[in-house]
N, C-alpha and C positions, 0 to 999 in steps of 0.2 A: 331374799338374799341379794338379787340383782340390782336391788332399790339400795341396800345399803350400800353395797359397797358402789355403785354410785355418786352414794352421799359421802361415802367418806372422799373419793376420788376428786370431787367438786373441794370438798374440806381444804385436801393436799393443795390444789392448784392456788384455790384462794391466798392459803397463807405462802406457798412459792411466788407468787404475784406479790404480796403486798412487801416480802421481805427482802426480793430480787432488787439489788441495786440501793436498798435503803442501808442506814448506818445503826448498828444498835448502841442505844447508849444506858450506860447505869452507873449508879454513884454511890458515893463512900462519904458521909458527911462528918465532920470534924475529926478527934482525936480518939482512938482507942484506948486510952491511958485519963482514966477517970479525972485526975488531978489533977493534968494536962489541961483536960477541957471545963474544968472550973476556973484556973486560969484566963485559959482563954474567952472564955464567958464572962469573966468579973471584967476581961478588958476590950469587950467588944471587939471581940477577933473575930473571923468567920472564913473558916478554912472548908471547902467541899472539892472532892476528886469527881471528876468523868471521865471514863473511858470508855472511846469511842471504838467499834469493832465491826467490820466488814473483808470480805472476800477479796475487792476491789480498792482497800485504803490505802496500801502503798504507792508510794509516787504521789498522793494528795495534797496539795496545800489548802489552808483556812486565813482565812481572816474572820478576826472579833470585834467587836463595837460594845460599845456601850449605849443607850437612846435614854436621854432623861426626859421625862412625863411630867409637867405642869398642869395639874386643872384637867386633866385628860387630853393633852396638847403634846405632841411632839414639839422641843424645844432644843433640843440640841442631842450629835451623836457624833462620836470622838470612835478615835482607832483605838481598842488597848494592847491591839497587837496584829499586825502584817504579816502573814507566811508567805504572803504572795511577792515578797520584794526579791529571793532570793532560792536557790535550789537545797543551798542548805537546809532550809527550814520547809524540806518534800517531808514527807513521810513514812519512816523505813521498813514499814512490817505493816500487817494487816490489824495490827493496833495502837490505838494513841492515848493514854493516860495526860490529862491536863489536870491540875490545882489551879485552884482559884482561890486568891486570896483577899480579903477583905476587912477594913478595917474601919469604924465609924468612933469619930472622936473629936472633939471641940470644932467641928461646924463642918468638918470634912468628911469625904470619902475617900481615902486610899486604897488601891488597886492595883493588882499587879499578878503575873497568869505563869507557871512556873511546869516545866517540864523534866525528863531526867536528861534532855541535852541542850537547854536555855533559859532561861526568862525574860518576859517583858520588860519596860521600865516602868517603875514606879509614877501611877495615873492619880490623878486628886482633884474633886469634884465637892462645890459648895450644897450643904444639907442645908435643907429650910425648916426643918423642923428639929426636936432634940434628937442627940445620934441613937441616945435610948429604944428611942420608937421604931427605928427602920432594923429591919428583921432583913437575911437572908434567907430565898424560899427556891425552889426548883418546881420544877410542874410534873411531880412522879404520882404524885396523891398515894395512892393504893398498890399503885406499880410499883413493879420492882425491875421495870426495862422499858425503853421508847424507841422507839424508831424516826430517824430524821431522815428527809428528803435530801439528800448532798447541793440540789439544785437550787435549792431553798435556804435564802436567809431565816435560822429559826430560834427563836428567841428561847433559850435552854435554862437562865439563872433570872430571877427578881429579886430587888433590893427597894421591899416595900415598907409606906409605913401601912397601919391597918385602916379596914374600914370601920365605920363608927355605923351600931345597930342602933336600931329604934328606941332597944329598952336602953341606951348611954354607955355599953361598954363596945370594946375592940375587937376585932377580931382578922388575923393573919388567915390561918387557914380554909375560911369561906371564899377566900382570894383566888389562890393558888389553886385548889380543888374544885375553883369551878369549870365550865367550859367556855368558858368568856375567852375571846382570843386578847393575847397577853396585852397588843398593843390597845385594847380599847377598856382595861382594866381599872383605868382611872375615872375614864367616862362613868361604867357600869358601876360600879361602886365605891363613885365618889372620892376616891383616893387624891389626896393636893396632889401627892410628890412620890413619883417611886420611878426606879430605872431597870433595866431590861438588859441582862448581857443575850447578843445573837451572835451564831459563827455559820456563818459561809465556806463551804468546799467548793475544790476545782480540780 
């Protein structure tokens, strides 16, 4: 009996340690309204919610980037949105619901990151490959919650295209579900082109 609860006691501490101070994050990806998101699928829309949730969130600000990947190369990384310029944009509760919007169409990326008290400005970034192929991905796999380090730039959304298998077809989800850390995704399997939203707390 002393061994167990022990064990369970060790159990508690662990998960109190790893949760203390981290942010839980989970998401809501496109539209509930079936018709809605045939729409939005026929026109290459790509609409996903995070809400982020911690003890400690209020008073927060974030900054988001974007980081585009060439050949497995960091090649460029743009702001798509500053909380750090202003007080306005603190954080007023111990929760924060972000959209992320996304859109791939004749050679572009458009972008833009939407809340219930702002939005970014409209961001747009040249595709190299067809808009067809680049997929919206998250890194939950099997999860259904993650945990981000506040301290930690941590790369939360990809906008990949897929990797190409042996036997000649594509594959998205080999990507995203692996344990490949995000920025070396390209290297690891071979991907030309793909980008990385990261957000930063303070």
């Amino acid at each position: 009996m002393k061994f167990k609860n022990l064990v369970l006691l060790l159990i508690l501490v662990v998960n109190f340690s790893f949760g203390q101070g981290n942010i839980k994050l989970t998401s809501y990806y496109g539209s509930s309204n079936q018709e809605t998101q045939k729409i939005l699928d026929f026109e290459n829309i790509n609409i996903e919610q995070l809400d982020f949730e911690a003890k400690d969130l209020k008073g927060k600000q974030y900054l988001i980037n974007i980081q585009e990947f060439t050949d497995g190369k960091l090649v460029n990384k743009s702001v798509l949105f500053d909380g750090f310029e202003g007080d306005y944009f603190k954080i007023k509760g111990n929760k924060e619901s972000l959209n992320f919007l996304f859109k791939m169409t004749d050679g572009k990326l458009k972008a833009q990151i939407a809340c219930s008290r702002f939005s970014s400005k409209k961001s747009y970034f040249d595709l190299k490959d067809n808009a067809d192929n680049y997929a919206l991905k998250d890194f939950f796999g099997s999860k259904k919650e993650l945990f981000l380090d506040p301290t930690q730039e941590t790369a939360i959304l990809a906008i990949i295209t897929p990797t190409k298998l042996d036997n000649g077809n594509s594959s998205y989800c080999e990507v995203v579900q692996s344990n490949v850390k995000p920025e070396k995704l390209g290297e690891h399997f071979k991907i030309p082109h793909y980008f990385l939203i990261t957000i930063l707390f303070k």
